[in-house]
Structure formats: C-alpha cells, structure tokens
PDB file of N, CA, C and O in Angstrom:
ATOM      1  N   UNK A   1      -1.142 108.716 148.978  1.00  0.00           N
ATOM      2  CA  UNK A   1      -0.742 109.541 147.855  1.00  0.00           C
ATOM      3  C   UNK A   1      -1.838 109.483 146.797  1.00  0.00           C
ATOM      4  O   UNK A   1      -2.457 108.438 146.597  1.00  0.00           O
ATOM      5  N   UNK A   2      -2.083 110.627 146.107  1.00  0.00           N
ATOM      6  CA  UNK A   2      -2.837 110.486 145.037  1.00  0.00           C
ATOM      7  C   UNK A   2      -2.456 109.819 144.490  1.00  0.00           C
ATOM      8  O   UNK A   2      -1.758 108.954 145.020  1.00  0.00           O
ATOM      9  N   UNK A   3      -2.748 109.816 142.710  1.00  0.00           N
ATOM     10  CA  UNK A   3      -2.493 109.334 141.651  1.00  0.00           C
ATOM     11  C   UNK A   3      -1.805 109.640 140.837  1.00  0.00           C
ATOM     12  O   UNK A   3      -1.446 108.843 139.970  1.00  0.00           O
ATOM     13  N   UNK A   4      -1.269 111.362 140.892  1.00  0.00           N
ATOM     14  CA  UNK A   4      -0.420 111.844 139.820  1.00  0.00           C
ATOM     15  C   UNK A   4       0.796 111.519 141.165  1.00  0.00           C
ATOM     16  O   UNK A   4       1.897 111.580 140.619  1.00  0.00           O
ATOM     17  N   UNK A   5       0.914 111.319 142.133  1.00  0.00           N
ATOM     18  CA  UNK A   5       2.137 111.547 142.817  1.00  0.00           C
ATOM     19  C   UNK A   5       2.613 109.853 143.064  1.00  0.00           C
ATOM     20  O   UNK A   5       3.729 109.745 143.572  1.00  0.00           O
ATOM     21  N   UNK A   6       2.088 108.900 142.844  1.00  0.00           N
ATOM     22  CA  UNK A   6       2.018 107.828 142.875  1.00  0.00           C
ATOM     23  C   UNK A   6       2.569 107.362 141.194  1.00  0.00           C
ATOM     24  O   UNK A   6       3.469 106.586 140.873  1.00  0.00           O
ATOM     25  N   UNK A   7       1.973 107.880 140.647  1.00  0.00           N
ATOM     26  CA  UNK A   7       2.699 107.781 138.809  1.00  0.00           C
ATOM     27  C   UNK A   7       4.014 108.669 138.957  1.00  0.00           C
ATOM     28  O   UNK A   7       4.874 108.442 138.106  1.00  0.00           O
ATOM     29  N   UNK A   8       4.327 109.737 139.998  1.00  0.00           N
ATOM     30  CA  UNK A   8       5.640 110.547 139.503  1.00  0.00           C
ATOM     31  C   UNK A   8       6.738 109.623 140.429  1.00  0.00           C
ATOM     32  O   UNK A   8       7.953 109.496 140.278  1.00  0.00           O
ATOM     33  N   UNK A   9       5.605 108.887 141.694  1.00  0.00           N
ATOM     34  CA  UNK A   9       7.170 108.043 142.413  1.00  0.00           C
ATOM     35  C   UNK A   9       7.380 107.179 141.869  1.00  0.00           C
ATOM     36  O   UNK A   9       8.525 106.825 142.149  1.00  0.00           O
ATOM     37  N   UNK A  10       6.731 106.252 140.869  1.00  0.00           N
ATOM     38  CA  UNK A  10       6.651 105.527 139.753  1.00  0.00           C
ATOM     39  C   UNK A  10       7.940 105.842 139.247  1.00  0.00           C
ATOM     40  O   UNK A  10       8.978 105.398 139.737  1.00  0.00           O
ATOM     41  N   UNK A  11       7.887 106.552 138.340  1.00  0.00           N
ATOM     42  CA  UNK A  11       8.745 107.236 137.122  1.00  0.00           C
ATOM     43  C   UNK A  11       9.820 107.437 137.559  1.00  0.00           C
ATOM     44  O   UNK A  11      10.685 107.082 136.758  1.00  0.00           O
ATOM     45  N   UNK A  12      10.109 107.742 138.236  1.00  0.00           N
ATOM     46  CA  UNK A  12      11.516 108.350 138.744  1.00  0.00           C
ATOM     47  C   UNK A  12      12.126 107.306 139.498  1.00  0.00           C
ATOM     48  O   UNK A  12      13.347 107.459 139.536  1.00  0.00           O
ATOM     49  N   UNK A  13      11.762 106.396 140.054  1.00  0.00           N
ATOM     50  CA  UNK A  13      12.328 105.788 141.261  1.00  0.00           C
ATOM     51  C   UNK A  13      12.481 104.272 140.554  1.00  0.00           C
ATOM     52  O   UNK A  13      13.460 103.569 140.808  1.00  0.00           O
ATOM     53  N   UNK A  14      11.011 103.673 139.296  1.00  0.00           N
ATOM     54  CA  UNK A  14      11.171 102.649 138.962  1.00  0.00           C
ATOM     55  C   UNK A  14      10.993 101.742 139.769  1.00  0.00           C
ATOM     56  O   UNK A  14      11.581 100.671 139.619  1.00  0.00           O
ATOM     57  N   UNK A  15      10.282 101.924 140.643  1.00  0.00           N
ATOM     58  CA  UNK A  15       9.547 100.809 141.651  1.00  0.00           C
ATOM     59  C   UNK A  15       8.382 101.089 141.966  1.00  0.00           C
ATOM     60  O   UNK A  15       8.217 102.307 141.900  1.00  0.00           O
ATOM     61  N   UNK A  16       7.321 100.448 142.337  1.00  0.00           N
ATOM     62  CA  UNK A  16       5.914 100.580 143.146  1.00  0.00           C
ATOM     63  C   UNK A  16       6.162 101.280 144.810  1.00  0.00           C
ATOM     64  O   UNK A  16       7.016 100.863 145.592  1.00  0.00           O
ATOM     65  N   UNK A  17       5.214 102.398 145.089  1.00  0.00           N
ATOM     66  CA  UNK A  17       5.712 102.967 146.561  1.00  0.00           C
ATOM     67  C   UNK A  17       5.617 101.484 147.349  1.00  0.00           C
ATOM     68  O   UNK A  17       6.473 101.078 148.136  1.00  0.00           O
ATOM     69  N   UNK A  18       4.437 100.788 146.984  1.00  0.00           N
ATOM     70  CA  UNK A  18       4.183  99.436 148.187  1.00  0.00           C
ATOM     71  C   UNK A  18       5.447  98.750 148.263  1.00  0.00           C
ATOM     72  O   UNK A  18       5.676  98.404 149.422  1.00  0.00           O
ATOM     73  N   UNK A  19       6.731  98.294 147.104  1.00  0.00           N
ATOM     74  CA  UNK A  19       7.654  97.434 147.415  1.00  0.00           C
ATOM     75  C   UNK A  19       8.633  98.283 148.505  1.00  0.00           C
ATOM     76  O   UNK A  19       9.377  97.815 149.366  1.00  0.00           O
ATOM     77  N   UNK A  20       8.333  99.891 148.116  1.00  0.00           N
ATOM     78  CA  UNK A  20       9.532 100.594 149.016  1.00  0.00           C
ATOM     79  C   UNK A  20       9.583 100.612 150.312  1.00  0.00           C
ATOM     80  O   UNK A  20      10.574 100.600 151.041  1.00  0.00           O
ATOM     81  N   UNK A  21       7.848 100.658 150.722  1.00  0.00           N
ATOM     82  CA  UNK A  21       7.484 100.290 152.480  1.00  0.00           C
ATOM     83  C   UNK A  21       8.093  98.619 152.683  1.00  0.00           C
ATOM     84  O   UNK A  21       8.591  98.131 153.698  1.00  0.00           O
ATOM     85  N   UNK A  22       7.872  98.021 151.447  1.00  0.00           N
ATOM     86  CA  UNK A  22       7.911  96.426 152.112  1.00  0.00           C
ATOM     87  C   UNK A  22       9.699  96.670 152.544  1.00  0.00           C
ATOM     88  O   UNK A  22      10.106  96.166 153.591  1.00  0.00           O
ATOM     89  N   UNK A  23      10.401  97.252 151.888  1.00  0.00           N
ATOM     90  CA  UNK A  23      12.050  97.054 151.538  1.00  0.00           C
ATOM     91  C   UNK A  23      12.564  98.111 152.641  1.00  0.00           C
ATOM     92  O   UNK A  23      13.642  97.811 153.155  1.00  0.00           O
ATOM     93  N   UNK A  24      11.949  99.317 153.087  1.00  0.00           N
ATOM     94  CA  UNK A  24      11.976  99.879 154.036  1.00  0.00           C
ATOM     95  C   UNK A  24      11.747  99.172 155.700  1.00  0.00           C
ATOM     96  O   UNK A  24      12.611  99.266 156.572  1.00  0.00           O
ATOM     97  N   UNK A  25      10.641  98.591 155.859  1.00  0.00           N
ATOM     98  CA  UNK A  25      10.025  97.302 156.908  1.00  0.00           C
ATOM     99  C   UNK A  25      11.123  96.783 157.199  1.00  0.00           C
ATOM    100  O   UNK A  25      11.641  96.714 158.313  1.00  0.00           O
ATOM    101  N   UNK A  26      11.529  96.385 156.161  1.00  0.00           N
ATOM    102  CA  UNK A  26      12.851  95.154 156.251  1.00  0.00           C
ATOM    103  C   UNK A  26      14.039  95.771 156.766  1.00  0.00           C
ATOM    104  O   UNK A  26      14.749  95.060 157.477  1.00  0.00           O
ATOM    105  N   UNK A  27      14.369  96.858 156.565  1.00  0.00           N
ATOM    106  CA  UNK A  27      15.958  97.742 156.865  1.00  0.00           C
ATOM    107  C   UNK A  27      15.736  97.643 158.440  1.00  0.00           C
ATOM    108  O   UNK A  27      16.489  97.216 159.316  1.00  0.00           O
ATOM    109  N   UNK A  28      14.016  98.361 158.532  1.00  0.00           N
ATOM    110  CA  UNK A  28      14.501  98.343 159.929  1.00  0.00           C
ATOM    111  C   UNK A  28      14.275  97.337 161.180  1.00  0.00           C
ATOM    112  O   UNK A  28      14.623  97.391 162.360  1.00  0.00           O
ATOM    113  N   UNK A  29      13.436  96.262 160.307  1.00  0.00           N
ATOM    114  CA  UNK A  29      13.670  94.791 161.194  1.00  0.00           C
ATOM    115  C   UNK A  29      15.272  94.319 160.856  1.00  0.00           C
ATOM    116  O   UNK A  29      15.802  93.645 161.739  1.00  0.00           O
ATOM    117  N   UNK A  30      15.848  94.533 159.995  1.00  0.00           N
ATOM    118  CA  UNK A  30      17.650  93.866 160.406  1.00  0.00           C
ATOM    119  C   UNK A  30      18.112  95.031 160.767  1.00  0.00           C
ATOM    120  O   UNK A  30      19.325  94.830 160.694  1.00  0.00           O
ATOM    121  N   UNK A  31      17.950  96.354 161.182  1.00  0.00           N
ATOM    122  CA  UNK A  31      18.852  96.664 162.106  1.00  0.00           C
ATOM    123  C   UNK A  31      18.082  96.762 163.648  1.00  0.00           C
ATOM    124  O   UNK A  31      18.628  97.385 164.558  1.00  0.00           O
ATOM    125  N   UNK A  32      17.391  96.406 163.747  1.00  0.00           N
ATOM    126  CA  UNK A  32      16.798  95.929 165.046  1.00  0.00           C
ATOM    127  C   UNK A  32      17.407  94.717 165.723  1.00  0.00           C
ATOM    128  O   UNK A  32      17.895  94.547 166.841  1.00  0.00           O
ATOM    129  N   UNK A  33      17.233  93.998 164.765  1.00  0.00           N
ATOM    130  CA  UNK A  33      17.959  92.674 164.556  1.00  0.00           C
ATOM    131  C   UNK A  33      19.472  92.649 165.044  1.00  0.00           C
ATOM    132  O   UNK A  33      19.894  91.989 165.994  1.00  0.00           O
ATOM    133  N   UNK A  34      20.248  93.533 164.178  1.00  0.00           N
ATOM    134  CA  UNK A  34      21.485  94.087 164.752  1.00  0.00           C
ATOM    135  C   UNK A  34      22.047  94.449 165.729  1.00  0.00           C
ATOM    136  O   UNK A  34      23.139  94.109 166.186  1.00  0.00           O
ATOM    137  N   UNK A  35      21.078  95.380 166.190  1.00  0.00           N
ATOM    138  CA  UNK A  35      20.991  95.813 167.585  1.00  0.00           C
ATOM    139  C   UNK A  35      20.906  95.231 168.341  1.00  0.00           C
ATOM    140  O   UNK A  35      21.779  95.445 169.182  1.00  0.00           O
ATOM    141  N   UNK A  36      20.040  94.251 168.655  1.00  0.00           N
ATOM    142  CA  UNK A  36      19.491  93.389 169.611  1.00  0.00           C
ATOM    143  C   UNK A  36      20.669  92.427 169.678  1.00  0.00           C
ATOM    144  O   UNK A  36      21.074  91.938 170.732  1.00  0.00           O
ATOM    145  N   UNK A  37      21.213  92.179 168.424  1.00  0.00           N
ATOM    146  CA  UNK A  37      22.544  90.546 169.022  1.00  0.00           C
ATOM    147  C   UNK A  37      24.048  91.635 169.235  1.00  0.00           C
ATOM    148  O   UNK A  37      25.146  91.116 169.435  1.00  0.00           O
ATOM    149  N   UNK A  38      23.850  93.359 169.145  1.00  0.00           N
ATOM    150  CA  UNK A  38      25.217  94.038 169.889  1.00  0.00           C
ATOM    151  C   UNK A  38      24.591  94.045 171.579  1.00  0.00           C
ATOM    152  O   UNK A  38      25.176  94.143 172.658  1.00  0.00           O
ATOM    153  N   UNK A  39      23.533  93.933 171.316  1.00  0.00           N
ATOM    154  CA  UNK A  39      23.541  94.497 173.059  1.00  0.00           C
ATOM    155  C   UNK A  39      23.503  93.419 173.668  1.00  0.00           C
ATOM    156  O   UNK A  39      24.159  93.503 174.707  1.00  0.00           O
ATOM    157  N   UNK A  40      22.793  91.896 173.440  1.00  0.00           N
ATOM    158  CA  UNK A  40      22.864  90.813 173.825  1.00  0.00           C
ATOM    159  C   UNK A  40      24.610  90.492 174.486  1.00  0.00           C
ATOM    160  O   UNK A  40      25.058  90.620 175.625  1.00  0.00           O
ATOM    161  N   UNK A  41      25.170  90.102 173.372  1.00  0.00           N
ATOM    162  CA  UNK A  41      26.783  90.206 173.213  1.00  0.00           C
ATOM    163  C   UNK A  41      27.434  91.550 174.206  1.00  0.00           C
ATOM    164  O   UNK A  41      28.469  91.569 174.872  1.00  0.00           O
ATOM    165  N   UNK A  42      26.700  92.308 174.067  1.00  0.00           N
ATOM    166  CA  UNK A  42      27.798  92.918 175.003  1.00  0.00           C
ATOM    167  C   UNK A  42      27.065  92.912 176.175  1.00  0.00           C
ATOM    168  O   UNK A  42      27.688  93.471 177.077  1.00  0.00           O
ATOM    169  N   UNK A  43      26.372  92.645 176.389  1.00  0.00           N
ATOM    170  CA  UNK A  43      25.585  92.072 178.317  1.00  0.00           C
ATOM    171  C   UNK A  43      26.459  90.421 178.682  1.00  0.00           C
ATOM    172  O   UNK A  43      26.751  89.910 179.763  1.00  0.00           O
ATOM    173  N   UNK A  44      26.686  89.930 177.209  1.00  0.00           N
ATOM    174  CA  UNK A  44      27.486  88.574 178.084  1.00  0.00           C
ATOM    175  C   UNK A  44      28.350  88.440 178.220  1.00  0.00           C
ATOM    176  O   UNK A  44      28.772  87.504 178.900  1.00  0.00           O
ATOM    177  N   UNK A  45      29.309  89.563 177.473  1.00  0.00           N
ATOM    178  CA  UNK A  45      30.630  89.861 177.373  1.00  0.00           C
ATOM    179  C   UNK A  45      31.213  90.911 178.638  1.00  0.00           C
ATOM    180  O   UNK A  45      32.410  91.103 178.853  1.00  0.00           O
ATOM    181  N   UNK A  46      30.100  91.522 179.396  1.00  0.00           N
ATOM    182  CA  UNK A  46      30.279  92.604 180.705  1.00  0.00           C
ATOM    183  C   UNK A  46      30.240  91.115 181.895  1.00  0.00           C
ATOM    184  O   UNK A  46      31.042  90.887 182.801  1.00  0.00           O
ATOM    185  N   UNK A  47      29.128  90.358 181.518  1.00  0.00           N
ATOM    186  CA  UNK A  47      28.711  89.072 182.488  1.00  0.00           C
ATOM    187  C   UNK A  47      29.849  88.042 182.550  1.00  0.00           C
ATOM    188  O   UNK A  47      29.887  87.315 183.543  1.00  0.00           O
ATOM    189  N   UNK A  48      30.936  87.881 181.431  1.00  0.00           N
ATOM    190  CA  UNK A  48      31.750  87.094 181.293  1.00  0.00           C
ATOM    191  C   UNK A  48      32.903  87.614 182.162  1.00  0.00           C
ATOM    192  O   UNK A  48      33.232  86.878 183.092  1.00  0.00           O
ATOM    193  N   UNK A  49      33.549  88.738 182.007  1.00  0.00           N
ATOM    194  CA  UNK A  49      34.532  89.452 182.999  1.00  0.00           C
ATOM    195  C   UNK A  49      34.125  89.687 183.853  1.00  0.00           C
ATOM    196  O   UNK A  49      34.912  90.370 184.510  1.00  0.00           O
ATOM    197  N   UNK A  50      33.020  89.477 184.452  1.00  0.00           N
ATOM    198  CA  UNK A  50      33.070  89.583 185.712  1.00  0.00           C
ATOM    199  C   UNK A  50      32.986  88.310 187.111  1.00  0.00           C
ATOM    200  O   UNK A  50      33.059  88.676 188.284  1.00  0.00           O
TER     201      UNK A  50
END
C-alpha cells in the first residue's frame, strides 16, 4: 500500500495494517487448529465404533 492508503487504514480502523496481518495469521492458524483436533476426533471416534 502506499502512503495515503496506509494513513486512511490508519484512521479509520485505529490499528497499524502490520498488526491486522499478524491478528489475521492467527485466526487462521486456530481455525486450522480447530479443524485439525474435529477431524482427528472424528477419525477416532469412526475407529472407536468399529
């Protein structure tokens, strides 16, 4: 981003764009995260009834 668009995500949003990638990163490492212990759980839970 330039500089005037970097001062307008500034202004409006009240955060730095860099913390929003860091806080973004993060959403989608815990729902990865999420994902990974539903499908785990339900592979041991198909493995258990049977």
């Amino acid at each position: 981003m330039n500089g005037a668009q970097v001062s307008a995500f500034q202004a409006n949003s009240g955060i730095a764009p860099s913390a929003m990638a860091t806080v973004l990163v993060g959403v989608v490492f815990a729902v990865l995260l999420v994902w990974g212990v539903w499908a785990i759980r339900t592979a041991y839970v198909g493995w258990a009834e049977s």
